[in-house]
N, C-alpha and C positions, 0 to 999 in steps of 0.2 A: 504493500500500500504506500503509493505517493501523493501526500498531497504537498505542493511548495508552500514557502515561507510568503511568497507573493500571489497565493491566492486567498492564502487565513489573512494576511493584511492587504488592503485593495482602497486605494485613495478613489476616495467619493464622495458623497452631496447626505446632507441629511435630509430629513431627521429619519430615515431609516434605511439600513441595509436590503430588508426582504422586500418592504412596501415601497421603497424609494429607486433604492439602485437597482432593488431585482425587475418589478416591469419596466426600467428603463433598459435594463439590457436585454431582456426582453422581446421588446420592439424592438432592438436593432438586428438580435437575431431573424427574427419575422420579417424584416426588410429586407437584410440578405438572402432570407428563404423566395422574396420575390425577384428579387435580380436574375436569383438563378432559375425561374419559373417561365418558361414560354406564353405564359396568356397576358395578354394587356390586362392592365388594369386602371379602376377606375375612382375609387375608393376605399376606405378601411372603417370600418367597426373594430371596439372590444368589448369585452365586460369582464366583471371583474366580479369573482365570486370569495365566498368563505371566509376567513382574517384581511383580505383585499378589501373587500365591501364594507364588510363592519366598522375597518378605523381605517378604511382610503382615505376620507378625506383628511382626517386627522394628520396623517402620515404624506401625506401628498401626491396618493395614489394615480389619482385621475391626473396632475402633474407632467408627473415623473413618466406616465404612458405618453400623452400627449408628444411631451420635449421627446421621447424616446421614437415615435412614429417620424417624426420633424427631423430624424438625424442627428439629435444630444446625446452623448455617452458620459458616463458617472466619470469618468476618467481625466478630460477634459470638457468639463462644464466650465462653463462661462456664464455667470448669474447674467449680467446685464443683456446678452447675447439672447437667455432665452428667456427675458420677460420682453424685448421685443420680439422674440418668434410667437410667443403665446399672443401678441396685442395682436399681429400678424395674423395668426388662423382664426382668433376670433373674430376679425374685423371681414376674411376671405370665404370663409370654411374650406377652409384649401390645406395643406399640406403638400413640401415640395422637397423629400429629402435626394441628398445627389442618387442618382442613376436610376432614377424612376419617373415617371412623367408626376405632373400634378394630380393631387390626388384628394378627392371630397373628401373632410372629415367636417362633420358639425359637431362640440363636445358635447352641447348639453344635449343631442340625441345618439347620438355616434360611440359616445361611451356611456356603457350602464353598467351599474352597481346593480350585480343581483345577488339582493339578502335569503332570496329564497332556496337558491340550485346551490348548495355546496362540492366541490367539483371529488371525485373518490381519490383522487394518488395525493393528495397534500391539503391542508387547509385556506394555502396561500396559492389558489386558482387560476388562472386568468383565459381568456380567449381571445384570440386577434382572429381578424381575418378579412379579409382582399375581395374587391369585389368588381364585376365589370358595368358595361352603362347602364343597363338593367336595373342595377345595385342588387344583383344575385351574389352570392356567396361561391366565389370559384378558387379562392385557395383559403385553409384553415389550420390552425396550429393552436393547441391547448400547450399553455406554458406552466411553471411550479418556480415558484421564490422559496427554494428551501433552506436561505437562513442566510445571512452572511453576505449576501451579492452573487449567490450562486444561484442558474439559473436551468433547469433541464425541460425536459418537453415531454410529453407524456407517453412517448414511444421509449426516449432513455429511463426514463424513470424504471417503469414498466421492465424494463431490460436489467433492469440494476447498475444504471452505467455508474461510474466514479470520475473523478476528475485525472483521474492515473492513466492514459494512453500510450505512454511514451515506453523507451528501453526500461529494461532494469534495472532497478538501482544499488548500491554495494548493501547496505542494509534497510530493509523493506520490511519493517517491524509493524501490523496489524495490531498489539495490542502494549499494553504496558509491562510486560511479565517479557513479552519476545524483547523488547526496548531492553527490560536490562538486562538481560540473559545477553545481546547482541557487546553491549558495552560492557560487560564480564569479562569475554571470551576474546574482543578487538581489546578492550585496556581503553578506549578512547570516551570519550563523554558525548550526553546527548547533543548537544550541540554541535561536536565533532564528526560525531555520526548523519545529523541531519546535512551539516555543511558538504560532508563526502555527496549526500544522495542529490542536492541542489547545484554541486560543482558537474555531478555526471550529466546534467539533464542541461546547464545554461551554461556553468565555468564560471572560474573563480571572478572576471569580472565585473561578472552581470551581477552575482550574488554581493559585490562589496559597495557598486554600486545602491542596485534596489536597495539594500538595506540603511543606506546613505538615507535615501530620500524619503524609506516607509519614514525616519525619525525625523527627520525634519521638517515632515508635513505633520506628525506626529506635537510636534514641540512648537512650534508655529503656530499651530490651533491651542495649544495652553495660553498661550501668550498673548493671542488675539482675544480670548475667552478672559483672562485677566485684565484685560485692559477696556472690555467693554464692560457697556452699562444700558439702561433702558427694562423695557418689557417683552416679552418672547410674545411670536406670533401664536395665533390663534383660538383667541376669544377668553382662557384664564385670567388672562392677567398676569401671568406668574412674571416675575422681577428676576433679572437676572442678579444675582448675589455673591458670586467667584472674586471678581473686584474689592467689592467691600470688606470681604473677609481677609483676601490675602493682603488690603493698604494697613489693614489693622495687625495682622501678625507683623510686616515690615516695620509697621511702626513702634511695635512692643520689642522689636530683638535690638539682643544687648540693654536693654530695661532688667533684664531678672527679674520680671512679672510676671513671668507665664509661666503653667505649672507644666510638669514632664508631656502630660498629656498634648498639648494644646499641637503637638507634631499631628496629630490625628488632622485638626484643622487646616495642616496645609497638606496633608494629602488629599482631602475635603476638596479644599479648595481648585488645586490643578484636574482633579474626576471634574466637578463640576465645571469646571472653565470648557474644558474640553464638550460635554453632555449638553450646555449653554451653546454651546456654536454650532452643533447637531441640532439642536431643537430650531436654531435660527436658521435652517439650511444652509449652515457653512460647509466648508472641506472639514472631512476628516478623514481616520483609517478606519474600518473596518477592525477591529480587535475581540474576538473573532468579529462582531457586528457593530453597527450605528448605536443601537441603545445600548450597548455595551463597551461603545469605544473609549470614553474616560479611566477605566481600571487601569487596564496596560502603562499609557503613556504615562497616569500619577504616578506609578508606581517606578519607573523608570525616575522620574525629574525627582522622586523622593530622594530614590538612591544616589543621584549623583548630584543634588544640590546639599545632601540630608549626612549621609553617611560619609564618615571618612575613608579613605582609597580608593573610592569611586573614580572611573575614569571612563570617557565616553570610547575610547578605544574599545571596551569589549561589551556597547551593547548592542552589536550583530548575534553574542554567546547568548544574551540576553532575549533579545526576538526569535533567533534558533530554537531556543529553549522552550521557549514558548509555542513557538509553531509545532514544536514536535507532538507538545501536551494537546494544543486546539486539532490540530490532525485525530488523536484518536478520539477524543469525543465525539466528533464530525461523523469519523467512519463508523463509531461502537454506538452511538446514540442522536443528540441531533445540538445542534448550535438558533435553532431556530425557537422564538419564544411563541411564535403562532402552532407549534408543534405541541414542546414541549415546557410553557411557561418559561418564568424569570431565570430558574434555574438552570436552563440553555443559555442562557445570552450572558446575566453578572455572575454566575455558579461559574459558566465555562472559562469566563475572563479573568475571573480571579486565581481561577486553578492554575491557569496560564502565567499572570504575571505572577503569583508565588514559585513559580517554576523557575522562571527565570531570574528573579531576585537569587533565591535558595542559590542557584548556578554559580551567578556572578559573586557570590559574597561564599567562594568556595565549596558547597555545596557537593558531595557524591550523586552520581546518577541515585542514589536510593536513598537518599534525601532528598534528591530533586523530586520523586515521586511522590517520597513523602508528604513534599510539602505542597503538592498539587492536589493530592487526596483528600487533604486537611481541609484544604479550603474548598473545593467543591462539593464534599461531605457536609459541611454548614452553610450550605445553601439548598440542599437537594429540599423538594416539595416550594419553593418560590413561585408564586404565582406571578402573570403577567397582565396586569388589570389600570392599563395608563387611564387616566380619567381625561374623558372626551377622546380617547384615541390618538393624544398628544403625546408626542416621545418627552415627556414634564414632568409630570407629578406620578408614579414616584421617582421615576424613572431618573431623573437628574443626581438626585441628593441619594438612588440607589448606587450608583457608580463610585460615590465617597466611599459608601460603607464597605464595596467588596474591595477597593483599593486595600482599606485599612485590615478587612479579613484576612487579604493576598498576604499584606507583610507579618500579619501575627503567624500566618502558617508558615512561612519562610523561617520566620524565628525559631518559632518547637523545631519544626523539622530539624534547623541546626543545631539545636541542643541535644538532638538525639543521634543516634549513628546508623538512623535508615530504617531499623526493625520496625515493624507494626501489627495491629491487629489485623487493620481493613485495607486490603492492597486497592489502590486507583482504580482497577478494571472492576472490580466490586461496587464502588460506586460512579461507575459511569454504567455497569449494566443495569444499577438501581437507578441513575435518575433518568434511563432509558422505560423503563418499567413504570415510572411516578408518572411521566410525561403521557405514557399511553393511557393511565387510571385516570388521571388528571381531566375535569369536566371541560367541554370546550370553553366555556364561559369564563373560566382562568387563563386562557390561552388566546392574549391578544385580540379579544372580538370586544372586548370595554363592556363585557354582557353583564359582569359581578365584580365582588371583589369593591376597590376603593372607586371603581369607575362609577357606581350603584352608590355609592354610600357620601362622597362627596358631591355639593351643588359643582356644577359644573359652569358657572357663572357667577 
């Protein structure tokens, strides 16, 4: 089993990985399906079923398909670029992406939200599909956001396809038990081992690269996220609050007023700066996903603003590490919270960045797992219940707490020499198992949970 370091981290648009960047890649797959398609055409519809319908608009579903038909990819977004393509289609009903003729799209009839047909391979549904002057339906494609910005179609699905096509790789570990049995037997670390399987597939300097820029888009978005201010879109009200907290810890250091704890507050604060520029549809990374992208990066800027010997040289060890842990969850269970609730998206992110912390602050492969188990062990049964269908409440100030989870697991795990009760694959096939017992209504549809219980204006 391969999956890269650059597909668990994937620079893109908030406020979500599945509802945001998945039907936008989506569409662009579906566009490609028509270039290579011999019929004219004349138009497109979609609709949008199951966790898509429910909190699309919250998440910016209907969006993110639109820019995605029009030729926008999560990769290269241009905000300004595609609020005049949206003034554009609304004003034409047109859509004009390169190497297809113009093509009718009206939104508010051209795409539907149906709350009622949940689609059978995934929660997170979608339908596109091409039509000629008639406006008959002559090409069609059922697509799946399943989790992360990944994006399959429902023949792959169906197939069991993975994202792993390519050669062999030197260690090709399916679960956490193969992982350190592999790093027993080579003597090399997870990191080292992942880095072999990403050198054989890109070379060494694609891997030193990407990993250059997942961080700095990564560190960029804290930064941006600190230094704004205002209210988040979409009808709450919620305040962004990353700013205020971290002018105030700046202002207390070197004061000797602040008590041991108050480090919790600025790993708070860099989750939230990051989860704030997501909600705002800023750039960010995927870690593994959009509502879960703040864990990772605080956990990173902790360690190397926070900790002494920190040094930015090894955190490629650091994101290795981490990919190698979001890799098996992915393939043993799911990264997606329309699946399998909260405990897929800050459960996975945290297991991940404790992985990597544990690593880089010396850590053995069997502390590294340790310390990934720890932490996604106290999160397993999280639900996913954003109120209004905003990546916001709780979702923002959740990202603090798994940051903060991440480093207390990294900790124990370093205080001990690896042993444990509950090996990692035990609880990734448990909260594989929660996710499937798990009501849909806790899984991303805003149906229970705090979405029900809080006014939502």
């Amino acid at each position: 089993m391969f999956l890269s370091v650059f597909e668990m981290f994937k620079v893109g648009i908030g406020p979500s990985s599945s509802h945001t960047m998945g039907p936008m890649v989506a569409a662009a797959r579906f566009l490609d399906h028509m270039r290579a398609s011999p019929f004219e055409f004349a138009g497109l519809r979609a609709s949008l079923h199951g966790s898509l319908a429910f909190t699309g608009v919250g998440h910016a579903t209907d969006r993110a398909t639109i820019l995605g038909l029009a030729g926008f990819s999560p990769e290269t977004y241009d905000a300004d670029a595609a609020e005049a393509a949206l003034a554009q289609i609304n004003a034409t009903s047109t859509v004009t992406p390169d190497g297809l003729p113009k093509l009718q799209f009206q939104p508010k009839t051209d795409l539907r939200f149906d709350y009622d047909y949940a689609l059978p391979g995934h929660a997170n549904g979608m339908i596109l599909m091409a039509t000629d002057q008639q406006g008959d339906v002559i090409l069609q494609e059922t697509y799946y956001s399943v989790g992360g910005g990944f994006v399959v179609t429902e023949k792959e699905l169906a197939a069991g396809k993975t994202t792993d096509e390519g050669a062999p790789v030197p260690f090709p570990f399916k679960t956490a038990k193969e992982m350190l049995d592999m790093a027993a037997t080579s003597g090399k670390t997870i990191a080292e081992m992942k880095a072999a399987n990403e050198k054989s597939r890109g070379g060494a300097e694609n891997l030193a690269k990407g990993c250059a820029r997942i961080w700095q888009v990564m560190n960029d978005c804290i930064d941006r996220g600190l230094s704004s201010e205002g209210t988040l879109p979409g009808g709450l009200n919620v305040r962004r609050r990353a700013k205020k907290i971290h002018d105030s810890l700046q202002a207390e250091r070197g004061l000797n007023l602040a008590p041991p704890h108050t480090i919790n507050d600025w790993m708070s604060a860099y989750a939230m700066a990051v989860n704030e520029e997501n909600a705002a549809g800023g750039q960010v990374v995927t870690a593994p996903t959009n509502g879960a992208a703040g864990v990772l990066p605080a956990v990173i800027r902790y360690w190397l603003d926070h900790v002494p010997g920190a040094t930015a040289s090894r955190i490629d060890e650091f994101l290795l590490t981490a990919a190698a842990i979001g890799g098996l969850v992915k393939f043993n269970a799911s990264i997606s919270g329309a699946e399998a609730g909260c405990q897929a998206e800050v459960g996975s992110a945290a297991a991940m960045a404790a992985a990597g912390l544990c690593a880089v602050m010396g850590g053995t492969p069997e502390q590294v797992e340790n310390a990934a188990e720890i932490a996604l062990e106290h999160h397993l049964g999280m639900t996913c219940d954003p109120v209004k269908g905003l990546v916001q409440v709780p979702c923002i100030e959740r990202n603090g707490l798994g940051a903060i989870k991440a480093v207390s697991a990294a900790s124990l795990a370093l205080r001990g020499d690896g042993a444990h009760f509950v090996p990692l694959d035990s609880v990734i096939e448990t909260m594989r198992q929660t996710g499937a017992d798990m009501h849909e209504k806790y899984k991303e549809t805003s149906l229970g949970g705090l979405a029900v219980n809080v006014p939502n204006c």
